[in-house]
N, C-alpha and C positions, 0 to 999 in steps of 0.2 A: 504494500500500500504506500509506502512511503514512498518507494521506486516511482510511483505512478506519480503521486503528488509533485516531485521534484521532476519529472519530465515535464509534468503541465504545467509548471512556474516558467519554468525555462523555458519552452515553446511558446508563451506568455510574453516574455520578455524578452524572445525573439522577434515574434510579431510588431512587437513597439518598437522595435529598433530600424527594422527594414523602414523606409523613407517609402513616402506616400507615389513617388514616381516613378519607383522602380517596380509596381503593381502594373505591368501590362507594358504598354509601349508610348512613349511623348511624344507629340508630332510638332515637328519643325514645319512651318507652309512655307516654302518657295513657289515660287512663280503656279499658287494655284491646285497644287496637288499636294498632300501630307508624305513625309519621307520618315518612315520610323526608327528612333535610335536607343538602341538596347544597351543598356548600361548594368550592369549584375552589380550594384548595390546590396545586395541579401548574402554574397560571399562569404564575407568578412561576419554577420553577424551569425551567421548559418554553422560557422569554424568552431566561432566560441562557444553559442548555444550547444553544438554539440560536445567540442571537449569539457562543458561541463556537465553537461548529462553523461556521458562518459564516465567522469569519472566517479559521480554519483553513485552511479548501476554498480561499478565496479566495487564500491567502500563498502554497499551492503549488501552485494552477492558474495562477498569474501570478507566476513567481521573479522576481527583478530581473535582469537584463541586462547584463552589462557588454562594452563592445568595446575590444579593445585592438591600437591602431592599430600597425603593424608599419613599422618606417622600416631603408630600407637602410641595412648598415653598410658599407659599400664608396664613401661621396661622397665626394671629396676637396675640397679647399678652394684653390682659387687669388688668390693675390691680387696687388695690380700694388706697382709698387715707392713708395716713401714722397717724397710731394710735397711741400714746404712753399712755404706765400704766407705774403705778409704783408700787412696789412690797413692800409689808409688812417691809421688810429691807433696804428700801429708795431707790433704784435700779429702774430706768427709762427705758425702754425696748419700742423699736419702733418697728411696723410688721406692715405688709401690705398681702394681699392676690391677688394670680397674678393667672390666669384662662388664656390658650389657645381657641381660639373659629376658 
């Protein structure tokens, strides 16, 4: 629906843009007889009208995506009891090892 909406704004405001002369053909009279000159005014707004209908169709035929990953709230966390070494250079270093289950 929205798709639809945002074409007919836009072909809307296409329409208004095309110039009142560029509807059919203007006739210049020389010597007596009308000589028709075709000017394509509607080009240029006919371009933009549609690159932005374009892009419109495009935004909401393709939304973004998002995933949101779901992590249990029930892991507990185990971890073993506090070790300390010490290192050739007198240096005291404490670890532990911690495991999710």
């Amino acid at each position: 629906m929205r798709t639809f909406i945002i074409s007919a704004v836009a072909t809307c405001l296409l329409a208004f843009a095309v110039p009142a002369q560029a509807h059919g053909h203007r006739y210049v009279h020389r010597q007596y007889y009308p000589a028709p000159i075709y000017r394509p005014y509607w080009v240029a707004p006919a371009v933009i009208g549609g690159t932005i209908a374009g892009a419109a169709i495009y935004h909401y035929a393709n939304p973004p995506v998002t995933y949101v990953e779901t992590v249990p709230a029930n892991r507990t966390v185990v971890c073993t009891e506090w070790r300390e070494t010490r290192t050739e250079d007198g240096q005291i270093k404490q670890e532990r090892t911690c495991v999710q289950q």
